[in-house]
DSSP file (Angstrom, degrees, kcal/mol; ACC not computed):
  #  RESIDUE AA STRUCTURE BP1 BP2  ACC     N-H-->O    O-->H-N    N-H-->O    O-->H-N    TCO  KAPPA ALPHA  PHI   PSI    X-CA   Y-CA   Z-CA
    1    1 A X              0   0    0      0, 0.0     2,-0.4     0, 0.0     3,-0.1   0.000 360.0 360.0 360.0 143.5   -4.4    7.7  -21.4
    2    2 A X     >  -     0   0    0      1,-0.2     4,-2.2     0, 0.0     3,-0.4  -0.700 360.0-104.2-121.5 159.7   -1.1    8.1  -22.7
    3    3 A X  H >> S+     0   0    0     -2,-0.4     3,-1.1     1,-0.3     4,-0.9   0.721 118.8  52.3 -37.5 -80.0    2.1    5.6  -22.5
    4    4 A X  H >> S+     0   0    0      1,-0.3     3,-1.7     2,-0.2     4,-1.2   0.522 113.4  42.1 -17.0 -73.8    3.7    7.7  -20.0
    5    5 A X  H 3>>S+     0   0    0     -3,-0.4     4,-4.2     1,-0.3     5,-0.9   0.886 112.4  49.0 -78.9 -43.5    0.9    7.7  -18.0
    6    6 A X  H <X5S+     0   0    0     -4,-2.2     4,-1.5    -3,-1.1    -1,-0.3   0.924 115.1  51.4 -65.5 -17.3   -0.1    3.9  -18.4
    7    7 A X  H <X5S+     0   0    0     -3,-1.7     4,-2.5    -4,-0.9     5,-0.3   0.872 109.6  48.3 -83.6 -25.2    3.9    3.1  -17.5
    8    8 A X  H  X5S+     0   0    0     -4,-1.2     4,-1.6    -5,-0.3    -1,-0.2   0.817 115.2  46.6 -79.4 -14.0    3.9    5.4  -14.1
    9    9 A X  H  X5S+     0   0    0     -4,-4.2     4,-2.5    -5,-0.3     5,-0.3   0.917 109.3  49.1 -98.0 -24.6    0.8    3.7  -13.1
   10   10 A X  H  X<S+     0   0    0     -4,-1.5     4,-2.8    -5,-0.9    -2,-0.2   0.983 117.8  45.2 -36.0 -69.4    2.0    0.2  -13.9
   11   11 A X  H  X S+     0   0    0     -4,-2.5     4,-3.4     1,-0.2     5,-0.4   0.863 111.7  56.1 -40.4 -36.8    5.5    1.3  -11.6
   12   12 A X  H  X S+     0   0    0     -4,-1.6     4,-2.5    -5,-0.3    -1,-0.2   0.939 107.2  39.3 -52.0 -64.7    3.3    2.5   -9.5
   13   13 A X  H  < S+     0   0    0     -4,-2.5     4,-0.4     2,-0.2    -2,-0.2   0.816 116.2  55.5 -47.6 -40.7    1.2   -0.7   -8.9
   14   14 A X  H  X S+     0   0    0     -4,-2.8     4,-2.6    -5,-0.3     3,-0.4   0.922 110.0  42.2 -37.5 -61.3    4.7   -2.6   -9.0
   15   15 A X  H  X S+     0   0    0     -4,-3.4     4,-2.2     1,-0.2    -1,-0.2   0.942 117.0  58.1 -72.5 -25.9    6.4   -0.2   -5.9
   16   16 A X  H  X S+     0   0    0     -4,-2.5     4,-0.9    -5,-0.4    -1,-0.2   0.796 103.5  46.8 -82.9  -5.4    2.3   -0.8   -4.2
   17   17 A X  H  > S+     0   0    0     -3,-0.4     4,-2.1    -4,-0.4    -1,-0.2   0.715 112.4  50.6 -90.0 -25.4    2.5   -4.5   -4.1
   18   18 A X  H  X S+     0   0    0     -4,-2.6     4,-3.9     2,-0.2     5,-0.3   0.900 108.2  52.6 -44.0 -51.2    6.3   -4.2   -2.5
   19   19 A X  H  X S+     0   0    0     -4,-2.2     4,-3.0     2,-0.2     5,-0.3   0.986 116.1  41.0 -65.2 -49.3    4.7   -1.8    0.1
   20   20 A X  H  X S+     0   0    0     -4,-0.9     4,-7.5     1,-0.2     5,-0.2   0.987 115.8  53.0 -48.3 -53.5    1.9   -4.9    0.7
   21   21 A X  H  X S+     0   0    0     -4,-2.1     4,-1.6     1,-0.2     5,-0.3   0.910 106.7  42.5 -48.0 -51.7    4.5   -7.2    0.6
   22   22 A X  H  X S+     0   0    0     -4,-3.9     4,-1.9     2,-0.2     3,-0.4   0.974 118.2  52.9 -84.2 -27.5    7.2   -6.0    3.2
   23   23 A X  H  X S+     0   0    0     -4,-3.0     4,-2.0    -5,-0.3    -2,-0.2   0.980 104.9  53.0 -61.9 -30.2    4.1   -5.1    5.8
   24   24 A X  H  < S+     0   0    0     -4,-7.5     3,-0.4    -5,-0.3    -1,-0.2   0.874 117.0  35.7 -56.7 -23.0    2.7   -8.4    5.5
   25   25 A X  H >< S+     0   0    0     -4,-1.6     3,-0.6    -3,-0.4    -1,-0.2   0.762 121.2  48.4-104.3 -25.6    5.9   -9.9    6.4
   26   26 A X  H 3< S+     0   0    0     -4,-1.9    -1,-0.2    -5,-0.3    -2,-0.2   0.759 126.4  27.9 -86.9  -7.4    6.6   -7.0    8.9
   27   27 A X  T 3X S+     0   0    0     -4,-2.0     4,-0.9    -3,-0.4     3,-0.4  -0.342  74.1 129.7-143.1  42.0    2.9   -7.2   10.6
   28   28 A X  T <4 S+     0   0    0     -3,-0.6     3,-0.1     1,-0.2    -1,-0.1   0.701  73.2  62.3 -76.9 -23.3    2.3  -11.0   10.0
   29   29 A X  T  4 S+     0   0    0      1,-0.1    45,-0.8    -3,-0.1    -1,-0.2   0.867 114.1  34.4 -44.9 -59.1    1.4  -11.0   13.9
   30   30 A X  T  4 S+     0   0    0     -3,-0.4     2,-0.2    43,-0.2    -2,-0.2   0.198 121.7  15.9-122.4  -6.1   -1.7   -8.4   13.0
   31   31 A X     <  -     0   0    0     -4,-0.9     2,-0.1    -7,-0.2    -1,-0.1  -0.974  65.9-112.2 178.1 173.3   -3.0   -9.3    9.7
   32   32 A X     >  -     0   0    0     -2,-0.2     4,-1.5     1,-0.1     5,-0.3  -0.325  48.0-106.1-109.9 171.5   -3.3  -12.0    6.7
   33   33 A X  H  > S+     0   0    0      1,-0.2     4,-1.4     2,-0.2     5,-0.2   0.739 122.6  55.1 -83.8 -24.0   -1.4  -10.8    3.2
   34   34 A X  H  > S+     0   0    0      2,-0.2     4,-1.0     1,-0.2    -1,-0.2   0.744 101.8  52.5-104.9   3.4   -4.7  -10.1    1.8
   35   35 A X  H  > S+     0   0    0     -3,-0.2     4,-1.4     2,-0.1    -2,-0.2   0.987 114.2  44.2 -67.4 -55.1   -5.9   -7.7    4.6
   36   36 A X  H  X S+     0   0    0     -4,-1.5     4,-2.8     2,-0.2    -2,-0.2   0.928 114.0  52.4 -64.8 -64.7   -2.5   -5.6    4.1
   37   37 A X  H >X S+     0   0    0     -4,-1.4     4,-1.0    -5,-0.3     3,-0.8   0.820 110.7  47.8 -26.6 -86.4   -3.1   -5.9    0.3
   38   38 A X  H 3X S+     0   0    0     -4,-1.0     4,-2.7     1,-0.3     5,-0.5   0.771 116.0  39.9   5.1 -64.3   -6.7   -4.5    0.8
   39   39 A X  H 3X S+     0   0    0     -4,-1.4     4,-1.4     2,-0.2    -1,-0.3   0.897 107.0  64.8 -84.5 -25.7   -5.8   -1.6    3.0
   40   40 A X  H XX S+     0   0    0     -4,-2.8     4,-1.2    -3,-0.8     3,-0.6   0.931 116.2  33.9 -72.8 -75.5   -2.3   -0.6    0.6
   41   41 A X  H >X S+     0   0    0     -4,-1.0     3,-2.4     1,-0.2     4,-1.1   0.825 114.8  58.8 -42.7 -66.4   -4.9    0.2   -2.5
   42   42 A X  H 3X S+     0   0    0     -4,-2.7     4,-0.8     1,-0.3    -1,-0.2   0.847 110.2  39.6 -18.9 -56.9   -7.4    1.4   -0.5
   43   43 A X  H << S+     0   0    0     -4,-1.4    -1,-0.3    -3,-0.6     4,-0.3   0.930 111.6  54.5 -79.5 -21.9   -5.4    3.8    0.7
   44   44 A X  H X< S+     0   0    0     -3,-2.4     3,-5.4    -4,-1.2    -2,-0.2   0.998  97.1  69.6 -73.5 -61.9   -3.7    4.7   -2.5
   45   45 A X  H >< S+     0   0    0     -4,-1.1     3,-1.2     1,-0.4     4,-0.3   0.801  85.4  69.5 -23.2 -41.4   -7.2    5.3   -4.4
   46   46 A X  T 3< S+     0   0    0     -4,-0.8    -1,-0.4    -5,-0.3     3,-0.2   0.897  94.1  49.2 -62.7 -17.5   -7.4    7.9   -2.5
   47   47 A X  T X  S+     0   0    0     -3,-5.4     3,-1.5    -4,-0.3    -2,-0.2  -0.084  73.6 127.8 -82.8  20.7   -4.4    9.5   -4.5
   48   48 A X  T <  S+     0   0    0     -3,-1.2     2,-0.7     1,-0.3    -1,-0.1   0.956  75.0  39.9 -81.2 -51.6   -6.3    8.6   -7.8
   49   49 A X  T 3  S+     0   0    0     -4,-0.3     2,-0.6    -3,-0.2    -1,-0.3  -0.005  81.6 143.6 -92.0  40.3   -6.0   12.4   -9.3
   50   50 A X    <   -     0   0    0     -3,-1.5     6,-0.1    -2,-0.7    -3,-0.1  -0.860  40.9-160.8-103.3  95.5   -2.9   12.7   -8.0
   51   51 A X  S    S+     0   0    0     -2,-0.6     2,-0.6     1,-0.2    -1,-0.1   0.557  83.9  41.0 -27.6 -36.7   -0.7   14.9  -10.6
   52   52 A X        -     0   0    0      1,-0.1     4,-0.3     4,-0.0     3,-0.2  -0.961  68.2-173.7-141.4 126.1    2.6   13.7   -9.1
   53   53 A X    >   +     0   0    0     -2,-0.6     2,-1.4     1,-0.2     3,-0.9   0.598  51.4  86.8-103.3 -12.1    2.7   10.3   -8.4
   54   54 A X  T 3  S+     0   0    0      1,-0.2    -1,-0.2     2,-0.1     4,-0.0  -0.187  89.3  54.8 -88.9  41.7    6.4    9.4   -6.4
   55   55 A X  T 3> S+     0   0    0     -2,-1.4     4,-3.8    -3,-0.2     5,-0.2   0.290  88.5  79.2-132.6 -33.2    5.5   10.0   -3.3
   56   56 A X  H <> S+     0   0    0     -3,-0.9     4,-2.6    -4,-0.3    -2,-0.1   0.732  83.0  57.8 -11.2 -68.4    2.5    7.8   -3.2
   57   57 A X  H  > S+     0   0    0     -4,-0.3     4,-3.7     1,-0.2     3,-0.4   0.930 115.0  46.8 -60.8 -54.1    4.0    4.2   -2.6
   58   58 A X  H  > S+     0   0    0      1,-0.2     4,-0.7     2,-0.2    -1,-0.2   0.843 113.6  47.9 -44.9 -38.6    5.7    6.3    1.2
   59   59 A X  H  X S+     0   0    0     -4,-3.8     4,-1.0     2,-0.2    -1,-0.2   0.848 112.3  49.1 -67.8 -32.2    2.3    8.0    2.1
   60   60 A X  H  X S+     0   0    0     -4,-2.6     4,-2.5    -3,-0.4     5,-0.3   0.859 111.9  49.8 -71.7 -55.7    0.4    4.6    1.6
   61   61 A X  H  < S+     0   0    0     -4,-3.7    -2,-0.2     2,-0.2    -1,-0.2   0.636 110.4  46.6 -61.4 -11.5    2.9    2.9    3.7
   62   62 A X  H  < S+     0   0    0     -4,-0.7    -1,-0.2     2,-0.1    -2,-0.2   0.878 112.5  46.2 -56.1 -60.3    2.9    5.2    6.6
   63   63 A X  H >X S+     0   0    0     -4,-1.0     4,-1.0     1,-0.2     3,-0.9   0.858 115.8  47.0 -61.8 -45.8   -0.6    5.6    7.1
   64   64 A X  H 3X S+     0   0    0     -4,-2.5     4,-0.6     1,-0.4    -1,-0.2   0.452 110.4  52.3 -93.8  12.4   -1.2    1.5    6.7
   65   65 A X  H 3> S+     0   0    0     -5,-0.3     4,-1.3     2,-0.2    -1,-0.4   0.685 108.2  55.7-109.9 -15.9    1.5    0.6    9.0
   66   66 A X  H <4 S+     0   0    0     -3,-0.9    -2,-0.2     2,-0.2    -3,-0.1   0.827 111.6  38.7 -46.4 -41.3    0.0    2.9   11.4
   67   67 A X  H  < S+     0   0    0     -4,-1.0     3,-0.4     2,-0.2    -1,-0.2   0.595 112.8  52.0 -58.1 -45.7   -2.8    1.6   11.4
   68   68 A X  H >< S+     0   0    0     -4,-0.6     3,-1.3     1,-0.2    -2,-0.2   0.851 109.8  58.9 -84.0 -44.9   -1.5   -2.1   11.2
   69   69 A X  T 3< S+     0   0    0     -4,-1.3    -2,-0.2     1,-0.2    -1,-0.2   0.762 101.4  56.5 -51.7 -28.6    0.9   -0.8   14.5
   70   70 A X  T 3  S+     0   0    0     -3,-0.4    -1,-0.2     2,-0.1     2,-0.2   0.302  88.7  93.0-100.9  12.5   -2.5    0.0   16.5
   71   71 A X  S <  S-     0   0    0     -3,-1.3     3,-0.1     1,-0.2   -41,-0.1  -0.662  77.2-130.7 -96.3 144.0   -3.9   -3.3   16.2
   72   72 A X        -     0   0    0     -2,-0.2     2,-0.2     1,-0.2    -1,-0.2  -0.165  40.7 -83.2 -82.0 166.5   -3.3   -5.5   18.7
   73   73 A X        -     0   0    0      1,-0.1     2,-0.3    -2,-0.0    -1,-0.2  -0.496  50.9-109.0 -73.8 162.0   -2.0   -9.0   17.6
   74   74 A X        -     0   0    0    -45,-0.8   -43,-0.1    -2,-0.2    -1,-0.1  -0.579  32.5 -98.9 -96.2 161.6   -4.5  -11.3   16.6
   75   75 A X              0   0    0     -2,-0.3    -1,-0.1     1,-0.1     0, 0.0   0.025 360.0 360.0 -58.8 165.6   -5.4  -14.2   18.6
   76   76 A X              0   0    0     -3,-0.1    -1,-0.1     0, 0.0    -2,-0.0   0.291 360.0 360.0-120.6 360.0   -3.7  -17.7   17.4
């Protein structure tokens, strides 16, 4: 692996713990910080041989706030 590559995936991780971070706060109703963690890698791994990488952190946040949007809240 070559620097370049180990600094875009560092940035990478950086902008995908922001993405956890403003849904947990924006879907704290609908899930715990370490669900929203969970499902922002999860979904990014799927992008693991992904040639161009800046688009990621947006695609991962679409999909898991869709998802986090079709959940009801959870009971208190």
């Amino acid at each position: 692996m070559s620097v370049d590559q180990e600094m875009r995936g560092e940035v990478l991780e950086q902008q995908l713990g922001r993405v956890a971070d403003q849904l947990t706060r924006k879907f704290a109703d609908r899930a715990d910080q370490v669900e929203v963690h969970d499902a922002v890698f999860r979904e990014a791994s799927r992008y693991l041989g992904a040639r161009v990488t800046q688009y990621i952190p947006v695609l991962v946040q679409h999909t898991v706030q869709e998802t986090l949007r079709q959940r009801g809240p959870r009971p208190q």
